[in-house]
N, C-alpha and C positions, 0 to 999 in steps of 0.2 A: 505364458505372456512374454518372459524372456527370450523365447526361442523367434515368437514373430515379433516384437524390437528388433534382436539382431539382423532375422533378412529382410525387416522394411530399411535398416540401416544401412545392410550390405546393395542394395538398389541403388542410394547415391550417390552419383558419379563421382571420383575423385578429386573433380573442381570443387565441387559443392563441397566437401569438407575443407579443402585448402580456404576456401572465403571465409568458412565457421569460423574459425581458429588457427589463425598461420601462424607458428613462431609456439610464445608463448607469454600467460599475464601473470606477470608477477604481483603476489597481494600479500598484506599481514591481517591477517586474522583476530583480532582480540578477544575469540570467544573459541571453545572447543563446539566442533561439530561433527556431524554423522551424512554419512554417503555410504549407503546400501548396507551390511552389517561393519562397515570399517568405522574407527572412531579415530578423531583428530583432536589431536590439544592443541590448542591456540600458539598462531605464531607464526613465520614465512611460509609460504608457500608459491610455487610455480604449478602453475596448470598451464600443459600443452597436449594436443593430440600426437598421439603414440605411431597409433597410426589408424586407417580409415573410421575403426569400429573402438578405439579404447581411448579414453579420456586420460590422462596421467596425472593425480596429485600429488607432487612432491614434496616434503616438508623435511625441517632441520632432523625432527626425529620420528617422523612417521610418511608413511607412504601408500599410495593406492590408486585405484585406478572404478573409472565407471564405466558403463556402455552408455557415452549419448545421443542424445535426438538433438533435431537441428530444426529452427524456424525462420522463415524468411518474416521480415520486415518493413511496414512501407517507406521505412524511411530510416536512412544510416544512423546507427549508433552514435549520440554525441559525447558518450565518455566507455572509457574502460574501465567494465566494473565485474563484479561477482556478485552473486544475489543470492541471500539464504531466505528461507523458510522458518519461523519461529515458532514455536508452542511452547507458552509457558517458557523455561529455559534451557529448552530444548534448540537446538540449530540445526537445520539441512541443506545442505548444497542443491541450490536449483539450478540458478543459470550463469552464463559467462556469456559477457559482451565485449565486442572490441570497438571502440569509436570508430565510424565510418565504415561498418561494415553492414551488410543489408539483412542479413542474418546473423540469428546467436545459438549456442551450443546450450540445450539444456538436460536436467538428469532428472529420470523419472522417479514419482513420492517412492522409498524406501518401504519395508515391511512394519518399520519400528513409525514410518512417516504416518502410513497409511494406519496402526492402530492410533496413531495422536486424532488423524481426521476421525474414524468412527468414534473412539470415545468422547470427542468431541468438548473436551475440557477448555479449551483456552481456543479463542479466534485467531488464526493462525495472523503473525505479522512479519512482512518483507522487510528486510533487511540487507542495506547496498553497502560493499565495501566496495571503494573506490579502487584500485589496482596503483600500483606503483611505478609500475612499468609494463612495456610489451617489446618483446623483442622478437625480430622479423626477420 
């Protein structure tokens, strides 16, 4: 599954990633969370594209990166945000948006995501952190 993510990703032309995500969104976290086996404590973080195929999350004391996918939108982003996934109190890194942008950068359910979905314990809830900034 991750080998055809990468070459449906590697297909997109390099505009179409610069629209995803140009620059990058600076946010603070108030919750630790999970993106693919990496674990994140709560706190600053800068998400920018690395480059075509690698997502970058930077933090004051952790660090990582995702492969993501990309969705067009019928209609521009009216804020810049980050948008996790919840179970229980559990967090996952789904998507990043940039106001006024037509499309958003998202990251597919994790190993640890997708046992939360089949055991099926808790109604999964979205959650927006607003971003701080975006720099361009």
């Amino acid at each position: 599954i991750l080998l055809a993510f990468i070459v449906a990703g590697a297909t997109l032309s390099p505009a179409s990633h610069a629209q995803v995500l140009e620059g990058a969104v600076i946010v603070n976290v108030p919750f630790a969370f999970q993106n693919g086996s990496q674990h994140f404590t709560a706190g600053l973080y800068t998400i920018r594209m690395e480059s075509q195929n690698t997502l970058i999350i930077r933090g004051e004391s952790t660090s990582g990166f995702a492969i993501p996918g990309f969705d067009k939108d019928s209609h521009p982003s009216e804020t810049t945000k980050v948008v996790f996934r919840r179970y229980g109190d559990q967090y996952f890194l789904r998507e990043v948006w940039v106001e006024g942008e037509t499309s958003h950068t998202y990251c597919l359910p994790s190993k640890a995501e997708q046992l939360e979905i089949a055991a099926n314990r808790t109604a999964p809830t979205g959650v927006v952190v607003a971003a701080l900034e975006t720099s361009r």
